[in-house]
Backbone as ProteinMPNN parsed JSONL, in Angstrom:
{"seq_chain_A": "XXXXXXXXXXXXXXXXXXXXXXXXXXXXXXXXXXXXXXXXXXXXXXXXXXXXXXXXXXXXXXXXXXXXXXXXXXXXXXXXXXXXXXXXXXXXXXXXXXXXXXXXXXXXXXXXXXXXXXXXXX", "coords_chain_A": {"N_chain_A": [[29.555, -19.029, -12.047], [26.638, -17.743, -10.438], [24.275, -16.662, -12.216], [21.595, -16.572, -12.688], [20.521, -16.171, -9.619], [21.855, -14.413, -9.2], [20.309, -12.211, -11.401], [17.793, -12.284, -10.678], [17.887, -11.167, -8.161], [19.246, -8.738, -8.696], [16.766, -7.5, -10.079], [14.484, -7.97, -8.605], [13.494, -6.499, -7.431], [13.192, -4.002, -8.52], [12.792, -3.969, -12.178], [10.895, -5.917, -11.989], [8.482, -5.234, -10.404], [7.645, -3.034, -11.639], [7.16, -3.793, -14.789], [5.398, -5.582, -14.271], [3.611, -3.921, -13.138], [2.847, -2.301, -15.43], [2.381, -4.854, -17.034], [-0.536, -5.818, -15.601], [-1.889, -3.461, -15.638], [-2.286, -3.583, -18.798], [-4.305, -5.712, -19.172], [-3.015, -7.603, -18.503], [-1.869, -8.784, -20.868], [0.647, -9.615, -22.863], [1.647, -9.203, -25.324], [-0.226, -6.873, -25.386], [1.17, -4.877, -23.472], [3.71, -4.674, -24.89], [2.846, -3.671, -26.98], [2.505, -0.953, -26.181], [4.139, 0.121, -24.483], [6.808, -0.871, -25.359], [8.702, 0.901, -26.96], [10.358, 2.649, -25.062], [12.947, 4.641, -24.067], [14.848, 3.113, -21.91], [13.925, 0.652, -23.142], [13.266, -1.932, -25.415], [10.832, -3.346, -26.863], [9.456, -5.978, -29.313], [6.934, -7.44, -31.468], [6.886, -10.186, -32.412], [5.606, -12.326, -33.818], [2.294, -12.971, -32.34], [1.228, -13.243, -28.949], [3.488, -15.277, -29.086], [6.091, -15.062, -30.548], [8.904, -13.07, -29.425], [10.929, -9.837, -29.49], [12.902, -8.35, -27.862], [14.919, -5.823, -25.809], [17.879, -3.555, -25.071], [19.201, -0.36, -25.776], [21.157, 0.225, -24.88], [24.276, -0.925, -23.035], [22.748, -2.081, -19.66], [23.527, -2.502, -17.571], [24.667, -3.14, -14.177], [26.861, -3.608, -13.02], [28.471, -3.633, -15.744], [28.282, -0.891, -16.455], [29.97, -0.054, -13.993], [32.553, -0.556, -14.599], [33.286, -2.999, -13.776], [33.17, -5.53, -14.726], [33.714, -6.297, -18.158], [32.917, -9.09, -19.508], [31.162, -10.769, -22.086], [29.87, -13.12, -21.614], [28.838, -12.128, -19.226], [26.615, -11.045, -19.921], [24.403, -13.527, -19.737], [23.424, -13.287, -17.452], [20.984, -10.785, -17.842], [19.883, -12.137, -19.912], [18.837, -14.406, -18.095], [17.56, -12.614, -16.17], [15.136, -11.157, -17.878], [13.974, -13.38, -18.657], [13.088, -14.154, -16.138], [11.19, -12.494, -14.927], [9.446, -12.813, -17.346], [8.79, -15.499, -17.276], [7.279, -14.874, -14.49], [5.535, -13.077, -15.114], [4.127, -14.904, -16.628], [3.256, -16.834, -15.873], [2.87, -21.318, -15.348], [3.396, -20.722, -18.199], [5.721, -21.833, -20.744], [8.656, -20.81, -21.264], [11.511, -19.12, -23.215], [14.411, -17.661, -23.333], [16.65, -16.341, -25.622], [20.359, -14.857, -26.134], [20.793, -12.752, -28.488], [22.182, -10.786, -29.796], [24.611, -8.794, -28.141], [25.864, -5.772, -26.111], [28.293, -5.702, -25.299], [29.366, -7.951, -27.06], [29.76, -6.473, -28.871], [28.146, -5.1, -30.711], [25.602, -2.585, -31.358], [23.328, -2.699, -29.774], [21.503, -4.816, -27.079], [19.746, -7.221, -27.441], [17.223, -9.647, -27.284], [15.766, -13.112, -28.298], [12.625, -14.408, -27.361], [9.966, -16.892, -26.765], [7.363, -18.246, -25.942], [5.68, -20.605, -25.485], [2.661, -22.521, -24.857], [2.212, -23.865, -22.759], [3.525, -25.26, -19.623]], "CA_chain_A": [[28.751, -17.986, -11.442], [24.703, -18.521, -10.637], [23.496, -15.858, -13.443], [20.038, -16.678, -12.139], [20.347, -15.524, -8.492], [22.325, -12.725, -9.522], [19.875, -11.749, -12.509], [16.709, -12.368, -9.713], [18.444, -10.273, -7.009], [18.962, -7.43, -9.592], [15.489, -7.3, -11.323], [13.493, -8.525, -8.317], [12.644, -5.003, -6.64], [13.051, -3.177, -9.476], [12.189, -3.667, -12.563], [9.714, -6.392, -12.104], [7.743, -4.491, -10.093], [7.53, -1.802, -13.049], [6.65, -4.545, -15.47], [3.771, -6.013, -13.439], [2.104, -3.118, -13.428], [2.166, -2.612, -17.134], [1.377, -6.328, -17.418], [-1.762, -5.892, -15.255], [-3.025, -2.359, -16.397], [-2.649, -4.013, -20.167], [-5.288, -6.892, -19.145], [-2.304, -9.541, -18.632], [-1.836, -9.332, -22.591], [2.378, -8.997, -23.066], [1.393, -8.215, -26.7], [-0.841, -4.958, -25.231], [1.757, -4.511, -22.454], [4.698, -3.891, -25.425], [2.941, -2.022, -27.978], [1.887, 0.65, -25.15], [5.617, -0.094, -23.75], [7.768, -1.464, -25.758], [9.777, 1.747, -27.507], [10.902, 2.816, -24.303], [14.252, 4.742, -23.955], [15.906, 2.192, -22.221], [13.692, -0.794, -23.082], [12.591, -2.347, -26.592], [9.886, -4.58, -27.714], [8.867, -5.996, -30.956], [5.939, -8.296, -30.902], [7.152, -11.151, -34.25], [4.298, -13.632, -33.899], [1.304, -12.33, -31.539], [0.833, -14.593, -28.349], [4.868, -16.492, -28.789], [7.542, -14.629, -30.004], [9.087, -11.309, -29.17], [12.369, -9.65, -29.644], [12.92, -7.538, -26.378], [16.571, -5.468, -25.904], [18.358, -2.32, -24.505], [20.003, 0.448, -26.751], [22.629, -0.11, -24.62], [23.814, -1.706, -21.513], [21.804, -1.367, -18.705], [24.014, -3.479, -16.003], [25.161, -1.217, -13.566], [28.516, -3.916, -13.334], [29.306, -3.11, -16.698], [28.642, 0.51, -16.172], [31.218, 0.847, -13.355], [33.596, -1.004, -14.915], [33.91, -3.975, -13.364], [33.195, -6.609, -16.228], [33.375, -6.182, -19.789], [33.035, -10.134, -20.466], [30.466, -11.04, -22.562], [29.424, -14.221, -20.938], [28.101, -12.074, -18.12], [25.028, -11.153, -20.33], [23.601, -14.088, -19.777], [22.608, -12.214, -16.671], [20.639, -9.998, -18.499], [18.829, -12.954, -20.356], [18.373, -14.671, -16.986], [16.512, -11.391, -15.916], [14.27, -11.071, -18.954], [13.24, -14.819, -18.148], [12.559, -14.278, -14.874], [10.437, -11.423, -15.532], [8.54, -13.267, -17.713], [8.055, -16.947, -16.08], [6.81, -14.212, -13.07], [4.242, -12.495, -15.346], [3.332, -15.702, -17.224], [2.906, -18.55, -14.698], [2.051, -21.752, -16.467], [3.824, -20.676, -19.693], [6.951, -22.692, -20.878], [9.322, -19.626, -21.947], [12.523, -19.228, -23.228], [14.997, -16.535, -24.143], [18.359, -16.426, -26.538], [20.951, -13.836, -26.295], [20.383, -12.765, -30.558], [23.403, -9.946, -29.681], [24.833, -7.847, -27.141], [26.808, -4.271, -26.87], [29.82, -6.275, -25.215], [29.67, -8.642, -28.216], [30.33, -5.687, -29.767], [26.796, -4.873, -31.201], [25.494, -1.753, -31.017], [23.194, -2.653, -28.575], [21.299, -6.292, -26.512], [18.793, -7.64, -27.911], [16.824, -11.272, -26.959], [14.443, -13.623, -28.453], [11.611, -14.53, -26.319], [9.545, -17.279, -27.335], [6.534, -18.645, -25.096], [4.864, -21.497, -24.932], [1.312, -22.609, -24.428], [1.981, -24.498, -21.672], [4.665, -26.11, -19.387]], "C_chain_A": [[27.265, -18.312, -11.627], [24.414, -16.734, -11.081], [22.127, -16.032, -12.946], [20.271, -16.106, -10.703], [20.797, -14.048, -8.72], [21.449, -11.705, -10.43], [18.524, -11.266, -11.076], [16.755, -10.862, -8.587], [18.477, -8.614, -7.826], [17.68, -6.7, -9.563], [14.329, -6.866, -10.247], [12.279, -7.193, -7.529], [13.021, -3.657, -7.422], [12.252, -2.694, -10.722], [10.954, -4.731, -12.951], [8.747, -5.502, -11.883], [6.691, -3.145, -11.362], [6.698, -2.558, -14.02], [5.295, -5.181, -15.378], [2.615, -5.593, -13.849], [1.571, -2.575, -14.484], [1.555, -3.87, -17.77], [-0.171, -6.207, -16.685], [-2.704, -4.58, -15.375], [-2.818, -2.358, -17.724], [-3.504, -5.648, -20.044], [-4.318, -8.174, -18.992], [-1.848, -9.763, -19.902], [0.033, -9.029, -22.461], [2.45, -8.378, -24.348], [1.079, -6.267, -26.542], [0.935, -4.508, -24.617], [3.336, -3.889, -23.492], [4.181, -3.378, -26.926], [2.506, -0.999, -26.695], [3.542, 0.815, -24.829], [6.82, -0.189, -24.188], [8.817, -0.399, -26.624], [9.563, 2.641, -26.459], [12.295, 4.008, -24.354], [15.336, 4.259, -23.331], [14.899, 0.678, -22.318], [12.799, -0.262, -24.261], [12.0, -3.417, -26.456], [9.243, -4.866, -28.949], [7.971, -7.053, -30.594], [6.45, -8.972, -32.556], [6.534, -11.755, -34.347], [3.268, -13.232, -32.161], [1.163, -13.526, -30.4], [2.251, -15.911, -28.083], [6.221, -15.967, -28.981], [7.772, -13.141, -30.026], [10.432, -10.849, -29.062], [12.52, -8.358, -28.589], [14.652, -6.969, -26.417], [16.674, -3.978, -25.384], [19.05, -1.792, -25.37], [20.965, 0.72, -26.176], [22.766, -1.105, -23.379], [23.27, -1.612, -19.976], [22.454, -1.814, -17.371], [24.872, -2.49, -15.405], [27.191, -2.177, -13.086], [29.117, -3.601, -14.494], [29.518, -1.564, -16.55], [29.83, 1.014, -14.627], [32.198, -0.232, -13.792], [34.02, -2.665, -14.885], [34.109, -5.468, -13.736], [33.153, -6.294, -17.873], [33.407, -7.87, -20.643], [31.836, -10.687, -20.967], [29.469, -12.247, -22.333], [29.04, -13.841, -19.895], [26.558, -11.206, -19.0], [24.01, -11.892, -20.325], [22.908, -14.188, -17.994], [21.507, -11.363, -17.365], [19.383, -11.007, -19.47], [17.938, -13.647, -19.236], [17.021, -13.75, -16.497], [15.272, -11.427, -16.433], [13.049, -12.663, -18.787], [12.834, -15.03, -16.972], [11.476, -13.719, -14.559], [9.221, -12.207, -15.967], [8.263, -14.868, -17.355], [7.276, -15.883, -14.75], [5.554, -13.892, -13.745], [3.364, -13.694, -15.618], [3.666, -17.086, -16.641], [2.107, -19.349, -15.429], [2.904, -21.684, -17.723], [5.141, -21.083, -19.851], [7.571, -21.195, -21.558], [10.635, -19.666, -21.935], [12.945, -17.915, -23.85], [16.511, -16.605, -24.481], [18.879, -15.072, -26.605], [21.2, -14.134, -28.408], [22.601, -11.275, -30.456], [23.677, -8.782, -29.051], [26.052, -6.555, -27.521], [28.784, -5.104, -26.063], [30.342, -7.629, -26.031], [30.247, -7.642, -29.194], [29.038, -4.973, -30.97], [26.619, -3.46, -31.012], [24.135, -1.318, -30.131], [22.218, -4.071, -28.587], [20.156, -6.114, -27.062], [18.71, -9.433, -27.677], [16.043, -11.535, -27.956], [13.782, -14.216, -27.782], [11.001, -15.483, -27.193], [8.639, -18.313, -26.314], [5.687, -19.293, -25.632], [3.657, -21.423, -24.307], [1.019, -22.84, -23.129], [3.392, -25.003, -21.103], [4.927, -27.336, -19.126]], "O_chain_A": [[26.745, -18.914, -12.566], [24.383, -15.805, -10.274], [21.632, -14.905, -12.927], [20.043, -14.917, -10.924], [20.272, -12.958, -8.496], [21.699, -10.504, -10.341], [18.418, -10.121, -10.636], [15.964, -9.944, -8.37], [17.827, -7.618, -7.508], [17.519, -5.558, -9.134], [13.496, -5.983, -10.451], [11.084, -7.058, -7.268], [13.105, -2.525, -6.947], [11.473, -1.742, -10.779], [10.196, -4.556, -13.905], [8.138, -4.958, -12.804], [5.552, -2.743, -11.603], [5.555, -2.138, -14.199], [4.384, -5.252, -16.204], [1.561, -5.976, -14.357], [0.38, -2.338, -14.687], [0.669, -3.996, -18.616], [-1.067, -6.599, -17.432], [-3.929, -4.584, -15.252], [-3.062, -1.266, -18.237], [-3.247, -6.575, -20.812], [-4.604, -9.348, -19.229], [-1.411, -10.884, -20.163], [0.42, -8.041, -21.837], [3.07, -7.343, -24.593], [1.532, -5.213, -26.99], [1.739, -3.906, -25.33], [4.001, -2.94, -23.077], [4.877, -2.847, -27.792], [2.008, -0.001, -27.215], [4.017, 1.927, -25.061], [7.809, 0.273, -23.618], [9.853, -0.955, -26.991], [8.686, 3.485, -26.644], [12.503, 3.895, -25.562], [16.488, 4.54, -23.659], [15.171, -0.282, -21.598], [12.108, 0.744, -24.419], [12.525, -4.42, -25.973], [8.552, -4.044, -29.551], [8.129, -7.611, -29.509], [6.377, -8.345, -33.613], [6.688, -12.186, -35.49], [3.786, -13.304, -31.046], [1.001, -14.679, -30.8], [2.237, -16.92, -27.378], [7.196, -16.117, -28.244], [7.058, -12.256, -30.496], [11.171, -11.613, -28.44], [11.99, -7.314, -28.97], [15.514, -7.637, -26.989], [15.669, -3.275, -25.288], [19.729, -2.604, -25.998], [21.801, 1.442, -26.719], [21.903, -1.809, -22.854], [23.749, -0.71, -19.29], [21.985, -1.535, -16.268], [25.5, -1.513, -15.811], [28.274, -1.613, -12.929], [30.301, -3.269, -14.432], [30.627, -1.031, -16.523], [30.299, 2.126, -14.383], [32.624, -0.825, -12.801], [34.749, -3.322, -15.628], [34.876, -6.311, -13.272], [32.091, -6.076, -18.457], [33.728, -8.05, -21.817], [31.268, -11.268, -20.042], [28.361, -12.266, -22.869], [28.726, -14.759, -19.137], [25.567, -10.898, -18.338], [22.897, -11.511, -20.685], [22.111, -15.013, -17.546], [20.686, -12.052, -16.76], [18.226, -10.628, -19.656], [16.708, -13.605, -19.248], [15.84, -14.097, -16.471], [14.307, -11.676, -15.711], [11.826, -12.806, -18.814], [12.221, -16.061, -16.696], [10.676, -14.365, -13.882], [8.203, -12.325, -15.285], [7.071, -15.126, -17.185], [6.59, -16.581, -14.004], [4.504, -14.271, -13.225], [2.224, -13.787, -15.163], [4.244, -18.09, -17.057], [1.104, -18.973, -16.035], [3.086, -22.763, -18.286], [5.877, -20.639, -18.97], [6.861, -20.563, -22.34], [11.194, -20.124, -20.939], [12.269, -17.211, -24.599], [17.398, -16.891, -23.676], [18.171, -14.153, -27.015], [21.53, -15.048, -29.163], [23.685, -11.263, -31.038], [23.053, -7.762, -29.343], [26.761, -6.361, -28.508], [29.957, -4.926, -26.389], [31.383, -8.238, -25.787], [31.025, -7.903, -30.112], [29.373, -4.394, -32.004], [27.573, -2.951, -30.424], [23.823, -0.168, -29.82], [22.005, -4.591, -29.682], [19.587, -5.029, -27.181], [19.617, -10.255, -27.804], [15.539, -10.619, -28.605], [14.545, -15.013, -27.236], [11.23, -15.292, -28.387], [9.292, -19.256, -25.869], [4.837, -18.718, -26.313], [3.399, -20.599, -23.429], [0.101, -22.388, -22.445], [4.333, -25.169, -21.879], [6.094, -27.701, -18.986]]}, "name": "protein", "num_of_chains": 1, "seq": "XXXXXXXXXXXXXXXXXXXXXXXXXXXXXXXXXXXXXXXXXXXXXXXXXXXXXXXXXXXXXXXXXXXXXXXXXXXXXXXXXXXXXXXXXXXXXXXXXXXXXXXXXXXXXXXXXXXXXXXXXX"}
């Protein structure tokens, strides 16, 4: 399955859009953009090193296939990381970025959480 088109297609008129505009009425900073943002009710951010890494996640699942049913396999979260990386290669053009599923609610977690970790350059 392409996890990237599917993550893109999701995100792309949703909640980028949303994100944007907290990335560009917080000066472009992702630091500003998740302390103003980042304890959310359905979206977390922790800022762990200012400028590279960041631990980003949902207090539960936010995929509207898991919510009607129609997957519960854990290997489709990496939808969900896809997303998060798309997101951010969009805000931060230029910046080498990566993100690790750390543990999800269909791992059995009690709820998704990434690590984010950006690069100076690509």
């Amino acid at each position: 399955m392409d996890y990237r088109k599917k993550a893109v297609s999701c995100v792309k008129d949703t909640v980028l859009p949303v994100q944007m505009a907290q990335f560009r009425e917080c000066g472009c900073s992702l630091d500003k953009q998740y302390r103003k943002y980042g304890d959310m009710e359905g979206f977390s951010a922790k800022i762990i090193e200012q400028g590279r890494r960041y631990e980003v996640g949902y207090p539960k699942c936010v995929c509207p296939e898991v919510q009607d049913g129609e997957t519960e396999d854990p290997a489709h979260c990496e939808c969900s990381r896809q997303s998060i990386l798309y997101i951010l290669e969009t805000l931060l053009p230029g910046k080498q970025v990566s993100v690790e599923i750390m543990e999800t609610v269909l791992d059995g977690a009690q709820r998704c959480r990434f690590a984010v970790t950006v690069e100076s350059e690509k």
